[in-house]
C-alpha positions as CSV (number, residue, x, y, z in Angstrom):
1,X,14.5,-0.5,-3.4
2,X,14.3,-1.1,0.2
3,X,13.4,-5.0,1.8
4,X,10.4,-6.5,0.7
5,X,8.5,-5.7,3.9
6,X,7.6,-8.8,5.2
7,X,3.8,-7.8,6.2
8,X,3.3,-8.2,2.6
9,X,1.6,-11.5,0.8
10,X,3.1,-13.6,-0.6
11,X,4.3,-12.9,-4.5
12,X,1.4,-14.3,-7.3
13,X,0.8,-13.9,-10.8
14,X,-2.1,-12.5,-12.7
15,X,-4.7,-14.7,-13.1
16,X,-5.7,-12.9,-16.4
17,X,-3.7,-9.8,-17.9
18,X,-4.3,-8.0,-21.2
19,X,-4.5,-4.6,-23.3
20,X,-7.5,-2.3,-23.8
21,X,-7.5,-0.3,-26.6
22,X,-9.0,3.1,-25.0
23,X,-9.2,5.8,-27.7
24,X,-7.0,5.9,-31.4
25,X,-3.9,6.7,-29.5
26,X,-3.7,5.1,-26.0
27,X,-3.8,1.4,-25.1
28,X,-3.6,0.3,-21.5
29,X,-2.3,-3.0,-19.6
30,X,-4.4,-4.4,-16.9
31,X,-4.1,-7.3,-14.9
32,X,-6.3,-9.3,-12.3
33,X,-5.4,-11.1,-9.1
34,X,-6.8,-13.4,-6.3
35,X,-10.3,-14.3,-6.0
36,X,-12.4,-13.6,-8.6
37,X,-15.3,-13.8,-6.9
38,X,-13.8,-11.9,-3.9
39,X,-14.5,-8.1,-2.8
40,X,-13.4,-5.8,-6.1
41,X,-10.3,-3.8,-5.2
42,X,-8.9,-1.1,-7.5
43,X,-5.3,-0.3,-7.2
44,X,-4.2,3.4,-9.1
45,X,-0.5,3.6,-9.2
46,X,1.5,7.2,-8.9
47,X,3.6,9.1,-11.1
48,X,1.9,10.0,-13.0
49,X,3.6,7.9,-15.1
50,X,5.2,5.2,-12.3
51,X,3.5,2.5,-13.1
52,X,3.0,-1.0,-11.6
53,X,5.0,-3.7,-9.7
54,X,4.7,-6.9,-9.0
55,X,4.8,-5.9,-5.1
56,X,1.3,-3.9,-5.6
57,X,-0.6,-6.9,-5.8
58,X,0.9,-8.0,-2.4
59,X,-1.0,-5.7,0.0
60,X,-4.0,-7.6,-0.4
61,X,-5.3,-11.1,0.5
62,X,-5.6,-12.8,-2.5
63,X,-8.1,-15.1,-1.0
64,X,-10.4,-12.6,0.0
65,X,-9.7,-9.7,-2.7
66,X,-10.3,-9.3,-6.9
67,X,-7.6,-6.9,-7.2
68,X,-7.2,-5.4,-10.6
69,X,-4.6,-3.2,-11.7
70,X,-3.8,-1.1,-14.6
71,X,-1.3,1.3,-15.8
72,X,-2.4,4.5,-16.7
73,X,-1.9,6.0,-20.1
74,X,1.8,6.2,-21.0
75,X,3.0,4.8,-18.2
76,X,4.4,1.3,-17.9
77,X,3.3,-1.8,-20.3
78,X,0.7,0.8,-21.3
79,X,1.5,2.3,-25.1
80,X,2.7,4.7,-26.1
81,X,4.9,4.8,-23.4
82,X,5.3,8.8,-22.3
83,X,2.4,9.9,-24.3
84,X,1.0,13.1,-23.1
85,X,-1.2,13.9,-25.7
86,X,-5.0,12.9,-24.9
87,X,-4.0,12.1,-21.4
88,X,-6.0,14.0,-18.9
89,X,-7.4,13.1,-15.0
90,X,-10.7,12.8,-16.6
91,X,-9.6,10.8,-19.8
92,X,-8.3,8.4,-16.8
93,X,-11.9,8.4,-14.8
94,X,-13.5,7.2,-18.0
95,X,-10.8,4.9,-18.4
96,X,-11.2,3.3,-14.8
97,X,-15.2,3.2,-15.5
98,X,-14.3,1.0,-19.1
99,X,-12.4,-1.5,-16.8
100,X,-15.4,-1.6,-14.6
101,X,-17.6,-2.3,-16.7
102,X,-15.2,-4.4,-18.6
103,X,-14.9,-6.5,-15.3
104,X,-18.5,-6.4,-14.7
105,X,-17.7,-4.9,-11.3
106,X,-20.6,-2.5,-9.8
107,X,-18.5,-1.5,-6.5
108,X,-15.1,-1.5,-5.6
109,X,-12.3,-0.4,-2.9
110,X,-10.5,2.0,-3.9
111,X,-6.8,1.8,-3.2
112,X,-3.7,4.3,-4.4
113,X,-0.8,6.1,-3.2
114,X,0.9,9.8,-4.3
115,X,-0.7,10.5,-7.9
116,X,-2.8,7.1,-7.4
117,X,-4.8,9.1,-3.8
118,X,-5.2,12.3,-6.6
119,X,-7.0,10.1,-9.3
120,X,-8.6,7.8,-6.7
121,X,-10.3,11.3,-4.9
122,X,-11.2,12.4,-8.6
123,X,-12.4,9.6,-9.4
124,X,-14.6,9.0,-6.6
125,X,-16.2,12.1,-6.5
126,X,-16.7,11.6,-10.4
127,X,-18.8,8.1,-9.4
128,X,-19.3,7.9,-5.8
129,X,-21.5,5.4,-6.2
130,X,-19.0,2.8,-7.8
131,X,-16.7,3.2,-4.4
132,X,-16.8,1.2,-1.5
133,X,-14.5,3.2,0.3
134,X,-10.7,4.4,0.2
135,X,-7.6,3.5,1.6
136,X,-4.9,6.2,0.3
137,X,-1.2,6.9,0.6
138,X,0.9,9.8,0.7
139,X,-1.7,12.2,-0.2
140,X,-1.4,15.2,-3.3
141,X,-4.3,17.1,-3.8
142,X,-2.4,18.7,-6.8
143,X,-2.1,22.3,-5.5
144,X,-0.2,24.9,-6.8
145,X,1.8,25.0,-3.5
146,X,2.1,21.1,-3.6
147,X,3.8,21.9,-7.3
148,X,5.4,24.1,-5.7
149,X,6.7,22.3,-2.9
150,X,7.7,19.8,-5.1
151,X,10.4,21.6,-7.8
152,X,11.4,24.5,-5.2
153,X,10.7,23.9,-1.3
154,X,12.2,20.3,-0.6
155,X,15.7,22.2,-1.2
156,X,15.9,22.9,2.4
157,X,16.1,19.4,3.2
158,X,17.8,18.4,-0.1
159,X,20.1,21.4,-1.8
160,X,22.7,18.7,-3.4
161,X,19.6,17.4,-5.0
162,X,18.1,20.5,-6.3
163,X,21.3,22.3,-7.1
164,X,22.0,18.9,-9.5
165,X,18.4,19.5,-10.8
166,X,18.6,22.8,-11.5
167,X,22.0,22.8,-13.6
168,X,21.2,21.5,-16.5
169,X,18.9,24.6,-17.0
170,X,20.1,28.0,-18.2
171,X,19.9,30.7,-15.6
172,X,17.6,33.0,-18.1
173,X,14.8,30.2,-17.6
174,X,15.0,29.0,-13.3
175,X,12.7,31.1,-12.4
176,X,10.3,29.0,-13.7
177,X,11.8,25.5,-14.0
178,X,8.1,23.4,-14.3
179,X,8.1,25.3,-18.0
180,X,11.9,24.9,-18.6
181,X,11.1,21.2,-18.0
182,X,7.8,20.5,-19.8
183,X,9.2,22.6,-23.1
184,X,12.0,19.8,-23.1
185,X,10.5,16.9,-21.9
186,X,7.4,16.9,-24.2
187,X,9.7,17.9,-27.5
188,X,10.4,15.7,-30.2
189,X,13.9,15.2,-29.6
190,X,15.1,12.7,-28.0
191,X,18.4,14.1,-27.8
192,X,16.4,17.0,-25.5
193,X,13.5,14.8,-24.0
194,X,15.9,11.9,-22.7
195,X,18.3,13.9,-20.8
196,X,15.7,16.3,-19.2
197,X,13.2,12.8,-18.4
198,X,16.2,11.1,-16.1
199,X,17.0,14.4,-14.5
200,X,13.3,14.4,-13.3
201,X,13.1,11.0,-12.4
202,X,16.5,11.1,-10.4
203,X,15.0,14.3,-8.4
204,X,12.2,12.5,-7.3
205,X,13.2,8.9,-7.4
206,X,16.3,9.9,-4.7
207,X,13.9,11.5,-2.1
208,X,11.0,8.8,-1.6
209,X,12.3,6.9,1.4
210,X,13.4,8.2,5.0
211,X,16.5,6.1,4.6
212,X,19.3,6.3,1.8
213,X,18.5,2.9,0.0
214,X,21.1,1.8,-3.0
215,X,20.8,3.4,-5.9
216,X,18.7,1.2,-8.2
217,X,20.0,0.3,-12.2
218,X,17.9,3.6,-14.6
219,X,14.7,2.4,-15.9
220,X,13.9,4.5,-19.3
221,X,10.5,2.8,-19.1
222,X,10.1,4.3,-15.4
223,X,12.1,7.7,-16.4
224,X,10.2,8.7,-19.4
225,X,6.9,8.4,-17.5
226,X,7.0,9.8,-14.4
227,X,9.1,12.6,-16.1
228,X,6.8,13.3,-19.3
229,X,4.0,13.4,-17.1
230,X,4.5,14.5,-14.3
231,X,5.6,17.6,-15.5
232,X,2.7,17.4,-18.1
233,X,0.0,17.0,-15.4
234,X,1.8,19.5,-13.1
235,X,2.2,22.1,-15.7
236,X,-2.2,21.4,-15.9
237,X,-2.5,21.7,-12.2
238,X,-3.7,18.1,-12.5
239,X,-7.0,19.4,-15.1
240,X,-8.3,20.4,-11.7
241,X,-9.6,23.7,-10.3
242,X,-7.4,24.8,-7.8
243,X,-8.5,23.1,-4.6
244,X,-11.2,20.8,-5.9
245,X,-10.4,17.6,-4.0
246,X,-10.8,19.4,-0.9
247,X,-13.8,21.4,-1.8
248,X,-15.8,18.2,-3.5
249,X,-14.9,16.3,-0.6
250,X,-18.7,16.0,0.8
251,X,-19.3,14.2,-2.1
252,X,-17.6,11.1,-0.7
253,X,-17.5,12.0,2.6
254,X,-20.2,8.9,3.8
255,X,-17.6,6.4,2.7
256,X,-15.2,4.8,4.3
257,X,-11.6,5.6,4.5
258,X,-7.9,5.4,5.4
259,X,-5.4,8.0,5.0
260,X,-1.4,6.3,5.4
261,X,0.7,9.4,5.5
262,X,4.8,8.9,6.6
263,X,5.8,11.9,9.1
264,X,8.9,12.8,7.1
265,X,7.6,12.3,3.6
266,X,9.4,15.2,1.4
267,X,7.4,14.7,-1.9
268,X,3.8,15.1,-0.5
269,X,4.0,16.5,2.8
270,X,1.9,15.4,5.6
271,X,-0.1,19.0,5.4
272,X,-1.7,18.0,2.7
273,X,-3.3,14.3,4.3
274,X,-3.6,16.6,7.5
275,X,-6.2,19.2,5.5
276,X,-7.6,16.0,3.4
277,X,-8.5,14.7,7.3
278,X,-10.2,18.1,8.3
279,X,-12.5,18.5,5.2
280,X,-13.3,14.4,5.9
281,X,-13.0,14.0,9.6
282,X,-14.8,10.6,9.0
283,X,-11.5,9.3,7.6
284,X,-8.9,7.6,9.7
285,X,-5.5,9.0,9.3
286,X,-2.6,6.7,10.6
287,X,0.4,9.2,10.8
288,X,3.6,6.9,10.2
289,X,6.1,8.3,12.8
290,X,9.4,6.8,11.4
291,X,8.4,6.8,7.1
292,X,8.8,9.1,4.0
293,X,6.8,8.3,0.6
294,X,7.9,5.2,0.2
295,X,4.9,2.9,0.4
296,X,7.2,-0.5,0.9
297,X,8.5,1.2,4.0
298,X,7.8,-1.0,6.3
299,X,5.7,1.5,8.8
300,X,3.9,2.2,5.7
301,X,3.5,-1.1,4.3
302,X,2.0,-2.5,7.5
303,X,-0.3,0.4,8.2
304,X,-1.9,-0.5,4.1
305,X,-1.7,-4.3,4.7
306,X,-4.0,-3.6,7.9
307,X,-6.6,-1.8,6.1
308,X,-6.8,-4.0,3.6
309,X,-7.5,-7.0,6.7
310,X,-9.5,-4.3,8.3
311,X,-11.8,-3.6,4.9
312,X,-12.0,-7.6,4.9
313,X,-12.8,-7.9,8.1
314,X,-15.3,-5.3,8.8
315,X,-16.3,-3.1,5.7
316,X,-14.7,-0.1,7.5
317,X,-11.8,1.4,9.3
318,X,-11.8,2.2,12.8
């Protein structure tokens, strides 16, 4: 991890946590922070399958914001951790409308970075009128390019990374290496699905910030999420049409929002906030010149932290 960006709030605890039972298989964690009777303020983590950290609930003022938090099916405190079965974008949607309701909120900000900007877009055009507006992070609209992009393109900046990647798969099965993957991260041996989860994680994981930062101790928890499904939800193109976040765009396209996108990020590309910005040209897009993914970079960190103080100040983003 790079240093705790010191834009950020201060560290706090959950003033209430818990899990929700949401269907036979899948319960999720959730948590609330700040003011409870402060502006409602979602935060959707990435991955899928990342989870959260304590350092999410720092980009907002706890004395001005309800910030709730959840992870997402199979990812995090959430059970069964790396379950792909009945996890879907839209079995999330309903699952962020439960906690709504569960919270007795009727609007809320919308906040989320990588895979959180792809379920917060889907999301919002599922219930536009449950958003106040949007800030969102390192944008993937969950194109086949983007997939694409991904597994094969970011070896022209990273070929020692992609060449480790590729290795543990037979040659017969490379040219398609989201299949090779999926087939053994979502077996039922662990002796297969271990093995192929950390490779996955480590490819991604070693690529989110602009600078090399030490290389943090493994984290099954974090490996067997992101890696079970992200392929899982790649492989699905997302359960989205090709395009869709783009094309559905109008149907949030009055509300207010914030695009954060760091200039050299090589896991979501800025092309991909830069056609978001074109099909919304209402939204404000802060192009972070010296950033990759990372969102505790600290260009990045202090471009979220002043749209949250500019949501609290104004209701907008100018």
């Amino acid at each position: 991890m790079p240093a705790i960006p010191t834009c950020l709030f201060p560290p706090i605890q959950p003033t209430r946590h818990g899990m929700l039972q949401v269907d036979a298989l899948h319960t999720i964690y959730w948590e609330e922070v700040g003011n409870p009777k402060g502006i409602p303020v979602l935060f959707l983590h990435g991955g899928p399958g990342a989870g959260l950290s304590p350092q999410h609930r720092r980009f907002f003022d706890p004395q001005h914001y309800r910030i709730i938090l959840f992870d997402q099916r199979g990812a995090g405190k959430s059970t069964p951790l790396g379950e792909w079965h009945q996890n879907t974008t839209q079995l999330l949607i309903g699952d962020i409308e439960t906690l709504r309701e569960q919270f007795g909120v009727d609007k809320w900000l919308v906040f989320g970075g990588s895979w959180g900007s792809t379920l917060a877009l889907a999301y919002g055009q599922a219930h536009p009128e449950r958003c106040l507006g949007f800030i969102l992070r390192g944008i993937f609209l969950c194109t086949a390019a983007e997939v694409d992009w991904f597994l094969h393109g970011v070896r022209w900046f990273y070929p020692e990374l992609y060449e480790e990647f590729v290795a543990p798969i037979p040659e017969a099965e490379r040219a398609d290496l989201l299949t090779a993957y999926t087939t053994r991260m979502l077996c039922d041996d662990p002796a297969v699905y271990w093995p192929a989860a950390r490779a996955w994680s480590r490819f991604e994981g070693r690529r989110v910030f602009l600078l090399p930062q030490p290389e943090d101790t493994a984290s099954d928890t974090l490996d067997l999420g992101v890696g079970r499904l992200e392929s899982h939800y790649m492989a699905n193109q997302g359960f989205l049409d090709e395009d869709q976040l783009v094309r559905d765009v109008g149907r949030i396209a009055h509300l207010p929002c914030v695009i954060v996108q760091g200039r050299y990020d090589v896991i979501c590309p800025p092309l991909s906030a830069y056609r978001l910005h074109q099909a919304w040209p209402g939204a404000r897009l802060r192009m972070v010149a010296d950033a990759g993914h990372g969102a505790l970079e600290a260009g990045i960190a202090k471009a979220l932290v002043g749209a949250t103080e500019q949501f609290k100040r104004s209701g907008r983003f100018d």
